[in-house]
Structure formats: C-alpha cells, structure tokens
C-alpha atoms as a printed R data frame, in Angstrom:
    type eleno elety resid chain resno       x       y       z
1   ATOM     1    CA   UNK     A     1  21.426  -0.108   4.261
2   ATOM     2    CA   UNK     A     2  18.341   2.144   4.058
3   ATOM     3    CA   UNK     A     3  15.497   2.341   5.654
4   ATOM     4    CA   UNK     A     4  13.171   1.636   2.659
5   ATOM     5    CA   UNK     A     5  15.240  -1.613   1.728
6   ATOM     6    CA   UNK     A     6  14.903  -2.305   5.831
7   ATOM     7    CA   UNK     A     7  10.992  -2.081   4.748
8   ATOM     8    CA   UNK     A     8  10.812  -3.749   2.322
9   ATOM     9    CA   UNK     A     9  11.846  -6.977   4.136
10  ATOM    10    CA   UNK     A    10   9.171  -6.640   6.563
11  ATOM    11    CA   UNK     A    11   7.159  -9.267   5.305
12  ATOM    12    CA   UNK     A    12  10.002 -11.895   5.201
13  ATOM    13    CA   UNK     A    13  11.356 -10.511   8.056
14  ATOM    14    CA   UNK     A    14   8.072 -11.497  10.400
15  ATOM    15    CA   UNK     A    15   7.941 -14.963   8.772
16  ATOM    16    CA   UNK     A    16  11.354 -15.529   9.204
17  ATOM    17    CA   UNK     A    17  12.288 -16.661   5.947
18  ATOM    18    CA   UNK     A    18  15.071 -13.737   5.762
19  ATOM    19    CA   UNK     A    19  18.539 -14.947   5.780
20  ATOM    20    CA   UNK     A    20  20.552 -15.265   8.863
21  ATOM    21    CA   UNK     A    21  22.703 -12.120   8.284
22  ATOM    22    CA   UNK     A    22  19.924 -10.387   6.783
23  ATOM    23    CA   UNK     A    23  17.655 -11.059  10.006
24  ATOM    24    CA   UNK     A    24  20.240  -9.580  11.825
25  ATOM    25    CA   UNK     A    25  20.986  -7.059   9.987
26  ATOM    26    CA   UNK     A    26  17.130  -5.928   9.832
27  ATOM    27    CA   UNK     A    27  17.232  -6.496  14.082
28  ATOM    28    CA   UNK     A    28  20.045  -4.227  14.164
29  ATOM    29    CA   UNK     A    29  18.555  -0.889  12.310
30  ATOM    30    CA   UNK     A    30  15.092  -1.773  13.970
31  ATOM    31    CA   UNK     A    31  17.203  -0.798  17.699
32  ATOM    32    CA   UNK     A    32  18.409   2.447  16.597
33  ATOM    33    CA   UNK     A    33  16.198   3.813  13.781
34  ATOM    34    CA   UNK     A    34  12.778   5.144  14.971
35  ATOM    35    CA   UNK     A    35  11.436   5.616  11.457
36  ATOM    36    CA   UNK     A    36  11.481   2.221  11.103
37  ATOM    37    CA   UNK     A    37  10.250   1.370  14.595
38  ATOM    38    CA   UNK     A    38   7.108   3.259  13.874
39  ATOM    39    CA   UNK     A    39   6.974   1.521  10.211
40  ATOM    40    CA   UNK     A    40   7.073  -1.906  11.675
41  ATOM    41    CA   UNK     A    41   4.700  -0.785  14.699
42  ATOM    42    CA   UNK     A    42   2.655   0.228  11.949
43  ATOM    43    CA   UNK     A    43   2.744  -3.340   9.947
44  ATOM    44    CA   UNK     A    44   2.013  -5.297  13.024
45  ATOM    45    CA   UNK     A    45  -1.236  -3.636  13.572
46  ATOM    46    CA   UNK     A    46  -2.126  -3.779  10.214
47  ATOM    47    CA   UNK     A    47  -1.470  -7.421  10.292
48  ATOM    48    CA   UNK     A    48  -3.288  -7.837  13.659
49  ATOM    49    CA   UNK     A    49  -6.292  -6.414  12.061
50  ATOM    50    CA   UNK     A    50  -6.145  -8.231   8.951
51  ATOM    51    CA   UNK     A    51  -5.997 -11.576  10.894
52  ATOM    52    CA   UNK     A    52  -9.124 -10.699  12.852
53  ATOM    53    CA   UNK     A    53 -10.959 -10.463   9.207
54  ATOM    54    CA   UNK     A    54 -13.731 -13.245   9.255
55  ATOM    55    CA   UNK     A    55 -13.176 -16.093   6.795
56  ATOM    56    CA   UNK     A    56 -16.407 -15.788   4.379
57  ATOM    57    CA   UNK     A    57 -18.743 -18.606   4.794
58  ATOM    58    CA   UNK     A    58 -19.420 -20.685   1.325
59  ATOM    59    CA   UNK     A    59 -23.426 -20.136   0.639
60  ATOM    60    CA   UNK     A    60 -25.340 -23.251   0.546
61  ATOM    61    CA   UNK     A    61 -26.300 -22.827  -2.656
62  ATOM    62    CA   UNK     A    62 -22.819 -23.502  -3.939
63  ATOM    63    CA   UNK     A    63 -23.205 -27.106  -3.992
64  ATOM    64    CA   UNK     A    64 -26.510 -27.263  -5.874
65  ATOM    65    CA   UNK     A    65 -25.628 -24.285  -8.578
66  ATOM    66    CA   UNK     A    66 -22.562 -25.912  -8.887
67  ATOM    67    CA   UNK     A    67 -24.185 -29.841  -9.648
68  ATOM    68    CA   UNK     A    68 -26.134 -27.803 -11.993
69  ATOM    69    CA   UNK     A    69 -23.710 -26.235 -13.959
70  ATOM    70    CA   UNK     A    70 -22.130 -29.353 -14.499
71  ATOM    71    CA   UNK     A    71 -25.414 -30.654 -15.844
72  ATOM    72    CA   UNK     A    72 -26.092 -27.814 -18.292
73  ATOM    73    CA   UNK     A    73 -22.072 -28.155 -19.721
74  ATOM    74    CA   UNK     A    74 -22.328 -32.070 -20.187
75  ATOM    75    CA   UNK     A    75 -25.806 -31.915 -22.399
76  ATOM    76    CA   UNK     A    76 -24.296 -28.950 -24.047
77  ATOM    77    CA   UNK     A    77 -21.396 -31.420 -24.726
78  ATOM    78    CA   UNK     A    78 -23.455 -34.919 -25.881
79  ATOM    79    CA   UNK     A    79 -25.340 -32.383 -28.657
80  ATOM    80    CA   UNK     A    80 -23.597 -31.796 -32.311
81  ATOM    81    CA   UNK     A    81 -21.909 -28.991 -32.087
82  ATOM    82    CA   UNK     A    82 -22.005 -26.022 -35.066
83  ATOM    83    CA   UNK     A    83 -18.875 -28.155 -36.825
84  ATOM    84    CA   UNK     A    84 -19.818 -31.541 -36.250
85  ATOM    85    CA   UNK     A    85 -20.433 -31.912 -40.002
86  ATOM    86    CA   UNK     A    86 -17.479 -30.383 -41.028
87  ATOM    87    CA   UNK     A    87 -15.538 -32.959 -38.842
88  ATOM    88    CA   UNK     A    88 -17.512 -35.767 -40.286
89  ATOM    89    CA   UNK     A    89 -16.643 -34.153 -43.869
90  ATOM    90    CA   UNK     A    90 -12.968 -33.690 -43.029
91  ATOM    91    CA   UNK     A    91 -12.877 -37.941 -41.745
92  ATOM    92    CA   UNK     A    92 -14.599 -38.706 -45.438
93  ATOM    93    CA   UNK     A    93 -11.929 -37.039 -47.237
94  ATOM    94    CA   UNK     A    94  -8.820 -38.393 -45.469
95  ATOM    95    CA   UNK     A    95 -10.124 -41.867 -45.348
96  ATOM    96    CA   UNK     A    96 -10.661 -41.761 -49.193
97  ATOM    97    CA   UNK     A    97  -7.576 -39.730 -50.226
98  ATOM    98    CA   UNK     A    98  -4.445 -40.666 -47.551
99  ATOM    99    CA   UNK     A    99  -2.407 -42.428 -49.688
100 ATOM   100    CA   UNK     A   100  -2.576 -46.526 -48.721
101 ATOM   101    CA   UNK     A   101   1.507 -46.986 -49.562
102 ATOM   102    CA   UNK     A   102   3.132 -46.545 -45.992
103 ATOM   103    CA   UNK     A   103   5.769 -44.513 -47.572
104 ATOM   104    CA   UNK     A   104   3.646 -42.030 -48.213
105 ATOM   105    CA   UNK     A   105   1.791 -41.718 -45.014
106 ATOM   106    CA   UNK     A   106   5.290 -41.391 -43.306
107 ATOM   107    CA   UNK     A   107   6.181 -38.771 -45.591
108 ATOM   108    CA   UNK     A   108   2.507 -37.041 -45.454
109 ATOM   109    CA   UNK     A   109   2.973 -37.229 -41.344
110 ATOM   110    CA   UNK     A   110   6.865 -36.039 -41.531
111 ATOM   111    CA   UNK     A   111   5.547 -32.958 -43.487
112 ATOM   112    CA   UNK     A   112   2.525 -32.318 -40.924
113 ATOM   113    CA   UNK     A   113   5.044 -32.970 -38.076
114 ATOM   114    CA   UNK     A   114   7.561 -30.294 -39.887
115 ATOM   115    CA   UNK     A   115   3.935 -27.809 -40.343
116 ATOM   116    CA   UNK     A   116   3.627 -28.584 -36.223
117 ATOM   117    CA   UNK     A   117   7.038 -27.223 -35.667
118 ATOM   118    CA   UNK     A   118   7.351 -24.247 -37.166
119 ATOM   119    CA   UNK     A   119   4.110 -23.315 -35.935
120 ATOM   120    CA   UNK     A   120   5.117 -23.770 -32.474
121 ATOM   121    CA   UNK     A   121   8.631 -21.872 -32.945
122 ATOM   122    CA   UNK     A   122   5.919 -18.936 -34.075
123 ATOM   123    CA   UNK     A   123   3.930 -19.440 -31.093
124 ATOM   124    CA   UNK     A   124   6.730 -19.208 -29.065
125 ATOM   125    CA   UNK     A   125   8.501 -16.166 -30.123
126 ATOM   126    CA   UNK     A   126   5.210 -14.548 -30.146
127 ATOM   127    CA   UNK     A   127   4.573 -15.352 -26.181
128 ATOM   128    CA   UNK     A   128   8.186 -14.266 -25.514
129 ATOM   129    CA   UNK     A   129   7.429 -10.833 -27.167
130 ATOM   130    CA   UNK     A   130   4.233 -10.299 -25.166
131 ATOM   131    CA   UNK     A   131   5.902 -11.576 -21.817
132 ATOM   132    CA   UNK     A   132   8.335  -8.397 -22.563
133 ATOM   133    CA   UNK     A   133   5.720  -6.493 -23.351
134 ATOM   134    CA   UNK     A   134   3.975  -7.615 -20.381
135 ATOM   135    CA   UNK     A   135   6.635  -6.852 -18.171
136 ATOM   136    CA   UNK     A   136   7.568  -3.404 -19.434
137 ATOM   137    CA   UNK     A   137   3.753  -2.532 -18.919
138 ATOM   138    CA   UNK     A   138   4.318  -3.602 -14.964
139 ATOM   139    CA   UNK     A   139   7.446  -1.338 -15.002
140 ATOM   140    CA   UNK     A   140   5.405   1.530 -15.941
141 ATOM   141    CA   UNK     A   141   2.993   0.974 -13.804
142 ATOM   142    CA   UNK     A   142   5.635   0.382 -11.072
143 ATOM   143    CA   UNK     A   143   7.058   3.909 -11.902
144 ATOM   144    CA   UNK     A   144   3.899   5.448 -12.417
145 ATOM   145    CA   UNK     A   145   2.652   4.203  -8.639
146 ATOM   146    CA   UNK     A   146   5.939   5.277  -6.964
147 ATOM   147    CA   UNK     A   147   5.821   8.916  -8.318
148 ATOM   148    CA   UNK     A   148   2.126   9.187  -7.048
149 ATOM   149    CA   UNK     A   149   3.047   7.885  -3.722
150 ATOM   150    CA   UNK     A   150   6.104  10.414  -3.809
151 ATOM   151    CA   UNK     A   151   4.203  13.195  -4.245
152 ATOM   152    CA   UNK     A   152   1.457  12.387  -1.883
153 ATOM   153    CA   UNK     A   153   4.357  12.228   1.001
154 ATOM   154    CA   UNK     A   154   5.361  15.586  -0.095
155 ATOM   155    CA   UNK     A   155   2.441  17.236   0.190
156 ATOM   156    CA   UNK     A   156   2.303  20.471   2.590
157 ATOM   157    CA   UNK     A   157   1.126  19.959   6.045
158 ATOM   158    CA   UNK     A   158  -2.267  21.986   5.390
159 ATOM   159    CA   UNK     A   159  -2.750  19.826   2.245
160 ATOM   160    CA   UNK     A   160  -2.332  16.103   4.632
161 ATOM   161    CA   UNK     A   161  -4.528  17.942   7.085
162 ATOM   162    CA   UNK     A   162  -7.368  18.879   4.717
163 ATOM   163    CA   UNK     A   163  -6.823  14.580   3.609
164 ATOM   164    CA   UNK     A   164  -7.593  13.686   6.976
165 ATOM   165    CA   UNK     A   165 -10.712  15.837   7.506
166 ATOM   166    CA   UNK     A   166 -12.197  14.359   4.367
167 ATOM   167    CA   UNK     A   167 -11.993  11.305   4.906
168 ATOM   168    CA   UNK     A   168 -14.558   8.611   5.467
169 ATOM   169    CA   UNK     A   169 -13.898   7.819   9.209
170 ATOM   170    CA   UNK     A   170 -16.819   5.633   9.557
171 ATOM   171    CA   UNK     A   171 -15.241   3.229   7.423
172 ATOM   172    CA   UNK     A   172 -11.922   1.019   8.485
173 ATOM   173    CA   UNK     A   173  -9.393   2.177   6.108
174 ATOM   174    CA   UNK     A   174 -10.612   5.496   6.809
175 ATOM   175    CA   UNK     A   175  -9.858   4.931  11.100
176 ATOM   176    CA   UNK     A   176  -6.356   2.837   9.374
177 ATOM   177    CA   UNK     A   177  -5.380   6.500   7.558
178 ATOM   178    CA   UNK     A   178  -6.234   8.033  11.177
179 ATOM   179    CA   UNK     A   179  -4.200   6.081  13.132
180 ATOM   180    CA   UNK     A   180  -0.993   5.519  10.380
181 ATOM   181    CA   UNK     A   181  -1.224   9.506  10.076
182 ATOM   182    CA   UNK     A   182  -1.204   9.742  13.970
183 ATOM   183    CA   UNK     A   183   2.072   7.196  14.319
184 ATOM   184    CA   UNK     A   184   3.776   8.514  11.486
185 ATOM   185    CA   UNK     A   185   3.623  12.118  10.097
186 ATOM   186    CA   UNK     A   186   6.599  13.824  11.186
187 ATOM   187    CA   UNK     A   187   3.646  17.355  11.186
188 ATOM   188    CA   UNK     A   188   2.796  18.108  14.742
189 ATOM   189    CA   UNK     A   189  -0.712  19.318  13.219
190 ATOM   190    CA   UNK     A   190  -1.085  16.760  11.188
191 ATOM   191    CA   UNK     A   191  -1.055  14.219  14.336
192 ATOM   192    CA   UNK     A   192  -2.636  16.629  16.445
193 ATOM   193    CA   UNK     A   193  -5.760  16.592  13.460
194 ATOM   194    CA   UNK     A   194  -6.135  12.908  13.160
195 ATOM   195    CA   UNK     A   195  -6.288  12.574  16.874
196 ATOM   196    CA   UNK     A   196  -8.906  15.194  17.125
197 ATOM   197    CA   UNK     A   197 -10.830  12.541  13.938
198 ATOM   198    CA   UNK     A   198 -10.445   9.552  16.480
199 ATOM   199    CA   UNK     A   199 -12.595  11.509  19.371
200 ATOM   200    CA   UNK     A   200 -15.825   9.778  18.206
201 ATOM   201    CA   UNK     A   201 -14.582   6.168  17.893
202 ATOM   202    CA   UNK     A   202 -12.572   6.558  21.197
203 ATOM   203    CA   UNK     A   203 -15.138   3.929  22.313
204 ATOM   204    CA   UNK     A   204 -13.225   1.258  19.876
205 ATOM   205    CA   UNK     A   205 -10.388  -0.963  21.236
206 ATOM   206    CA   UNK     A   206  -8.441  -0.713  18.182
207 ATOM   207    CA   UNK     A   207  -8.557   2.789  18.392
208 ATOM   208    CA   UNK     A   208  -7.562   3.160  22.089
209 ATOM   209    CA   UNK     A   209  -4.522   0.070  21.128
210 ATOM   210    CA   UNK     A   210  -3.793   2.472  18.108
211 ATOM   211    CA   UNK     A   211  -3.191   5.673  20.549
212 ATOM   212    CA   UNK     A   212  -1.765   4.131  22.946
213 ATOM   213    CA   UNK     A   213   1.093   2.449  20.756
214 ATOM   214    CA   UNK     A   214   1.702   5.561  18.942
215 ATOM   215    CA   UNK     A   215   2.533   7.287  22.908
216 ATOM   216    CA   UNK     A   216   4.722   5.142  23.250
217 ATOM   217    CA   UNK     A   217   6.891   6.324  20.377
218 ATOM   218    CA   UNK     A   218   5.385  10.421  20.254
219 ATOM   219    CA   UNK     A   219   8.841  12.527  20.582
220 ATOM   220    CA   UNK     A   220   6.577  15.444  21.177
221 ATOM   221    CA   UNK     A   221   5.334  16.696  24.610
222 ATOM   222    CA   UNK     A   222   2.291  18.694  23.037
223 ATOM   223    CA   UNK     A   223   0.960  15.769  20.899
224 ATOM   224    CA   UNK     A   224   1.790  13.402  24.622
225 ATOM   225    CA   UNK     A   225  -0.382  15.625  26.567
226 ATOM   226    CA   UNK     A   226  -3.215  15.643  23.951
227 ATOM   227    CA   UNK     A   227  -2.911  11.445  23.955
228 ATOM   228    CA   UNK     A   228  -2.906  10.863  27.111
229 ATOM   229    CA   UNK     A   229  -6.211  13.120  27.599
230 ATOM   230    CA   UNK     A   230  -7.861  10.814  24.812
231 ATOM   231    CA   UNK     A   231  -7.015   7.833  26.722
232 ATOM   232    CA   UNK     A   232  -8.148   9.528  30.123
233 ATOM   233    CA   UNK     A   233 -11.401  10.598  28.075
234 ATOM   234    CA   UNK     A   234 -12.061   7.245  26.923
235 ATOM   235    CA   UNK     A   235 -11.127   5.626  29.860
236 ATOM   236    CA   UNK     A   236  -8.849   3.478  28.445
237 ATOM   237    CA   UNK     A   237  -7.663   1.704  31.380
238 ATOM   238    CA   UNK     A   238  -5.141  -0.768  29.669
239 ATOM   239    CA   UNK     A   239  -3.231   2.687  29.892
240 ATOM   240    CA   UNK     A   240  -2.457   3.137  33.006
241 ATOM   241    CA   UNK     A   241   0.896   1.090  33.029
242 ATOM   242    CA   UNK     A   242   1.928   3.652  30.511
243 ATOM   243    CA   UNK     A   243   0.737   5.985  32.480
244 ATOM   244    CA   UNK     A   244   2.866   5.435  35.539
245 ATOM   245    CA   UNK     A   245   5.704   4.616  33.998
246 ATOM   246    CA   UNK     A   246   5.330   8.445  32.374
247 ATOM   247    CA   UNK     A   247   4.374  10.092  35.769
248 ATOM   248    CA   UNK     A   248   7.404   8.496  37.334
249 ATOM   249    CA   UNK     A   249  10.291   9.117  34.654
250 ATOM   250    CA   UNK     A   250  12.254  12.225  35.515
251 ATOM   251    CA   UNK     A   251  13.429  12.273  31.867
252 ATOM   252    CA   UNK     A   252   9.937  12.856  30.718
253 ATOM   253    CA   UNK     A   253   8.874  16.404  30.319
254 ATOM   254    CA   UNK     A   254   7.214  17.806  33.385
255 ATOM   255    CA   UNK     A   255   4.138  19.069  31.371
256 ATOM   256    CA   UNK     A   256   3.615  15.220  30.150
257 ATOM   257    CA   UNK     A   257   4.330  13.933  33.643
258 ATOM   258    CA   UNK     A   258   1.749  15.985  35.198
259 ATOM   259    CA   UNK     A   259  -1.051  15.220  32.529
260 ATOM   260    CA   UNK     A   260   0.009  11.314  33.150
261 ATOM   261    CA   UNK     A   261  -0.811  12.036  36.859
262 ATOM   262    CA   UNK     A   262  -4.008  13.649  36.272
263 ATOM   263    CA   UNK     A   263  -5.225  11.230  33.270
264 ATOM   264    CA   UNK     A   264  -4.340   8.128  35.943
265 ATOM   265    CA   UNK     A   265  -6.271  10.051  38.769
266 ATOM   266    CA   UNK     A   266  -9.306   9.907  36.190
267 ATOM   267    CA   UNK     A   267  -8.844   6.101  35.304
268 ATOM   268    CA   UNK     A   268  -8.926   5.045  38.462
C-alpha cells in the first residue's frame, strides 16, 4: 500500500464511507508514516478553512429579475414564431394527402416508425463515439496535469524558494502555499523561507494554528528553534502547552529545549 493510494482515500476516509478493512488499513499507515501524517494534517486545515467560507447571500433582485424573465420568455412564446407558417403549410398538406384507407396510414406510420429507428441507432452510435472521445480527452488531460505536478515537486530547492518569494502573500492561497510549503517540503531552506513570508501575518490565527501544527511534526532542531521564536514573537499564547511539553522532554534537543524555555518566559 502506498502512500499516494493512502491519499487518495482521504476524502472517503474523513467521511467514513471507506470500507471497514480499508479504514483500517488507512488508520494503520497514518501511525507509522509521517509523510502521510503531515498530508492529512495538511487536508484537515484545508478543510477547516474551507468550512469557515461564508455561504453567499442570494441578491434581492433575484426574485424580481427572475419574475421578469419568465415574463419576457412566455410573450416571446404566445407570438408566431419564424416557422409558424411553414407548420401551418406542413398540417394543409397531410390533411389533404394522408391516404383515408387505414391500411395505408398503418403502413405510412410503420415506415415513419422504421425512419424513427434507424435514426436513433445513428444517434446513438454517434454519442457513444463522442463519450470515448470525451473520455480519452480527460485522460490526456489527466496525464498532462500529473506530469506538471511531477515536475513542479522536483524542482531544486533554490527554484521552490524563489516560488515562495513571489508569491502573492496577501492573498489566501498565497498564506495556504506558505503554510503547506512550511509542513511539507522535506528543504530545510525552503521551510526556513516560507516561515520568514509568514512574519507579517503572524498577527492571523490561522497562521499562528498553521505554525504551531507544523512544530509539532518539524524533525529539525534549526527550523524548531526558528518556530518557536515566531510563536514567542507573535505571542501566540495557545503555544505554550507545546511549549512545556518541549522544555520538559529530555529527548528533545537541548538547543530546542532552551528556545522553548525562553519563548514561554516571553508568553507569559
């Protein structure tokens, strides 16, 4: 099982409409793989954030424009249209020449009815050939979106770097790039850069909930140190749990345990 199958079940996963085995089997990897821990860190903020969207509000106008719409399309309807008289022409000719024997209207509607079918087999072979041609379109593009994304992941550190700097961090997927590049790129630099690109919105909860989850997982003691002095800048003071619990673990490196000291001595 790899981890981008694990991924890709995300979704289902959270809504629990994976099966039982497959559930478990996604609880399993999520224990002792940190990749994915950090991807599914990752979709639960994203999701977080995307439930906090407002709901946009139907303008009060919609009623009226709508009543009026209706309106225009109904006396558009109750006027003769362009063919009008070539419907009143056609009704003419078929009341004067459909034959009055009944024989002959059932065998003048069995050959219509025959007309009707093989225009519908038509039809329907020609749908089935653009649903495959529909389909291998979304293949391509499929392809065509998975060897961008490939070689956007393999891009040098300098080149994810220079990303970061240029982009728009005034803007929400702009601080989204921040933070996923600060949880995820496995480039010390990289992380160190983006964090650097958070200083001015330190002032944002998200932002301080962002740095603070991605501490929590941050297997380097340079990038630690340099987190926990954002949160102790921003006085971030949901931190100090984290904090403690850093300044007080003898497994944790002494450099980290001493800037958790000093960043709690500031928060409090």
């Amino acid at each position: 099982m790899t981890c981008d199958s694990i991924q890709e079940d995300f979704l289902d996963y959270r809504a629990g409409r994976l099966a039982p085995d497959r559930g478990h089997a996604v609880s399993e990897h999520l224990r002792t793989c940190l990749t994915c821990q950090r991807a599914w860190a990752d979709f639960q903020e994203l999701d977080r954030k995307l439930e906090k969207l407002p709901s946009p509000a139907p303008s009060e106008n919609l009623r009226r424009n709508f009543y009026a719409m209706l309106d225009t399309h109904l006396a558009a309807q109750r006027q003769p249209g362009v063919f009008a008289p070539v419907r009143r022409g056609f009704a003419r000719w078929w009341a004067e020449w459909m034959p009055s024997n009944p024989l002959a209207q059932a065998a003048g509607v069995a050959v219509l009815l025959g007309c009707g079918v093989l225009a519908g087999l038509w039809l329907q072979t020609r749908r089935e050939r653009d649903a495959d041609l529909a389909s291998l379109r979304h293949q391509v593009d499929a392809v065509t979106r998975l060897v961008a994304y490939t070689a956007l992941d393999r891009q040098p550190a300098s080149d994810r770097v220079q990303t970061l700097l240029a982009a728009d961090s005034t803007s929400s997927a702009g601080l989204a790039k921040l933070l996923s590049a600060l949880a995820l790129d496995p480039n010390i630099n990289v992380r160190l850069s983006a964090l650097d690109a958070l200083y001015p919105h330190a002032d944002q909860p998200e932002i301080r909930a962002g740095v603070l989850s991605a501490l929590s997982r941050e297997p380097s003691p340079i990038v630690q140190v340099a987190m926990i002095d954002f949160l102790a800048a921003a006085k971030a003071t949901e931190a100090q749990r984290q904090l403690e619990r850093l300044s007080r673990d003898p497994a944790t490196n002494s450099t980290v345990r001493a800037a958790a000291s000093r960043g709690l001595a500031q928060l409090m």
